[in-house]
N, C-alpha and C positions, 0 to 999 in steps of 0.2 A: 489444436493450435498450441505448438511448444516454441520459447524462445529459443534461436541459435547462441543469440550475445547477447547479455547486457551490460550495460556501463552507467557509470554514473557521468556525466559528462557537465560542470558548470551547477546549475542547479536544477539539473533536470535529468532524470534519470530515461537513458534510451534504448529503447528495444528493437532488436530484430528478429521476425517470427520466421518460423519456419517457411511461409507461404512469399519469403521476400519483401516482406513490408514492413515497416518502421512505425513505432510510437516514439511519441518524447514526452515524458510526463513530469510537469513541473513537484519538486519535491513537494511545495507548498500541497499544491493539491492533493499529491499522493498519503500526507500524512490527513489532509483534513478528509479524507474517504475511506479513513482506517475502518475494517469493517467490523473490527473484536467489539466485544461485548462491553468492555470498560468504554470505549469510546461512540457505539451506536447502542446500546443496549441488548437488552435479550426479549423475545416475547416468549412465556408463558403459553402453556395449551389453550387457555381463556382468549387469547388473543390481547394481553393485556403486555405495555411494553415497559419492561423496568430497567432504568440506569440511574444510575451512580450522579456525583454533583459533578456539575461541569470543573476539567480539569483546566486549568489556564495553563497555554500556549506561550513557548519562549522560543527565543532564535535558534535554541537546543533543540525545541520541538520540531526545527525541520530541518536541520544537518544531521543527515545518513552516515552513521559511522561505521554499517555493515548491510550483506544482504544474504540471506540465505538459502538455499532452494530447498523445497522440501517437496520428498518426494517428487515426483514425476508431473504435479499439479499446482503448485505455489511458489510465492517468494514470500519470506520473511523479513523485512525490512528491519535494522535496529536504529534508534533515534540518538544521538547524542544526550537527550534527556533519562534514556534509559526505558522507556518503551520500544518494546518487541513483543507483544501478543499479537500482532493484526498480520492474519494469512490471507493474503492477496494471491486467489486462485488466477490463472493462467487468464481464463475467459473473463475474470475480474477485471485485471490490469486490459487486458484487449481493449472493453467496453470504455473506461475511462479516456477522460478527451484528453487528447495532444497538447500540449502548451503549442502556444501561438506569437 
């Protein structure tokens, strides 16, 4: 599943997949499902899950001031606050629910 287009449209970022179908994914959400390590943590071999102190969220933290694709399997979101680590695989974004 690869995106044809995406746009940012309002505050909700929209996709159109190859298979003809549409997401519309509210920024809000999309920044709070970031899946980087800084923001969900990491597990360890042990199965033990280590992160960092919670970062507090500004109005910065969900105005998209960029998107990037990478490679053939992700988008790279950048935050007005200046996070950009979180890769949003293809089937990532897919899974994630629609704004309503």
């Amino acid at each position: 599943m690869r995106p044809l287009d995406v746009q940012i449209i309002g505050s909700e970022l929209a996709i159109k997949w190859d298979d003809q179908t549409e997401s519309f994914i509210s920024l809000n959400s999309l920044r709070r499902y970031c899946p980087c390590a800084g923001c969900k943590g990491e597990v360890d071999v042990l199965g033990n899950l280590h992160k960092g102190p919670e970062i507090p969220l500004t109005a910065d933290s969900f105005q998209l001031v960029g998107l990037q694709q990478v490679g053939g399997y992700a988008l790279q979101p950048v935050w007005a606050d200046g996070h950009e680590s979180g890769l949003f695989t293809f089937d990532f974004l897919r899974r994630l629910p629609s704004a309503s």
